[in-house]
C-alpha positions, -999 to 999 in steps of 0.1 A, spaced: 699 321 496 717 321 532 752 307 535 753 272 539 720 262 522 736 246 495 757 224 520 719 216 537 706 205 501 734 186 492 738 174 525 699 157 523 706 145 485 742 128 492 720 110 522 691 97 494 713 88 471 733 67 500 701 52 506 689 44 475 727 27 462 722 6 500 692 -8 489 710 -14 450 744 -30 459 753 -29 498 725 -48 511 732 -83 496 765 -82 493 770 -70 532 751 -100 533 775 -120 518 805 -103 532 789 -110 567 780 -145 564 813 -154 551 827 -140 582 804 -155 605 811 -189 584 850 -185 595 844 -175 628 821 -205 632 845 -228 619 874 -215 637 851 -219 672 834 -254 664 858 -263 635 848 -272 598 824 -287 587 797 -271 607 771 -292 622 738 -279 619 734 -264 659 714 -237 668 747 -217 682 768 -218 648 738 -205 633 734 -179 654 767 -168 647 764 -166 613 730 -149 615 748 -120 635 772 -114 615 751 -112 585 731 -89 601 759 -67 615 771 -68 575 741 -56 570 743 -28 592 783 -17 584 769 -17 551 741 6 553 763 31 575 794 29 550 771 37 522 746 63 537 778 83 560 797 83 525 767 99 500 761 124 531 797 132 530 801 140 493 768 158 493 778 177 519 812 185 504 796 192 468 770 217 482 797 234 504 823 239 473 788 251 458 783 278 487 822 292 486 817 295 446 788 312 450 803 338 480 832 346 461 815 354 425 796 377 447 821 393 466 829 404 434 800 414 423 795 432 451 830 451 448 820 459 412 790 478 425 807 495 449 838 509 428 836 544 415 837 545 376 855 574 360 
């Protein structure tokens, strides 16, 4: 295997299992997280309670949907990282044990 390959494998898997714990847990509750911010900032701008206008709505739509997104890239950037991380410790292991190997082959035996 070439150097680095492990670090492109776990690289791909750390971004599928992002993806697939998005679609588990991040997705509603960035959701959540992001309409209870739009709700404040809504309510700070038109004061509480909210009246049912198109603008306070839209608000609170945005920021659900900007949730949404800070969520999927939280989620999807951290699974890439530690795949990334795991394959590369994978790759140095692997260079070092044979290094040694390598030296083993290579020293005269009396």
């Amino acid at each position: 295997m070439k150097t680095g390959e492990m670090a492109k494998k776990g690289l791909y898997a750390g971004v599928g299992a992002g993806l697939v714990l998005f679609a588990l847990v991040g997705l509603l509750s960035g959701s959540f997280i992001g309409g209870v911010i739009g709700l404040n900032i809504a309510g700070s701008i038109f004061g509480l309670p909210l009246t049912a206008s198109v603008l306070p709505r839209i608000i609170v739509g945005s920021c659900m949907v900007l949730g949404v997104i800070l969520s999927g890239v939280a989620f999807v950037t951290g699974g890439a990282v530690a795949g990334w991380l795991t394959g590369h410790i994978a790759d140095t292991i692997r260079e070092a044990r044979t290094a040694v190997v390598g030296q083993a082959h290579t020293a005269k035996i009396k």
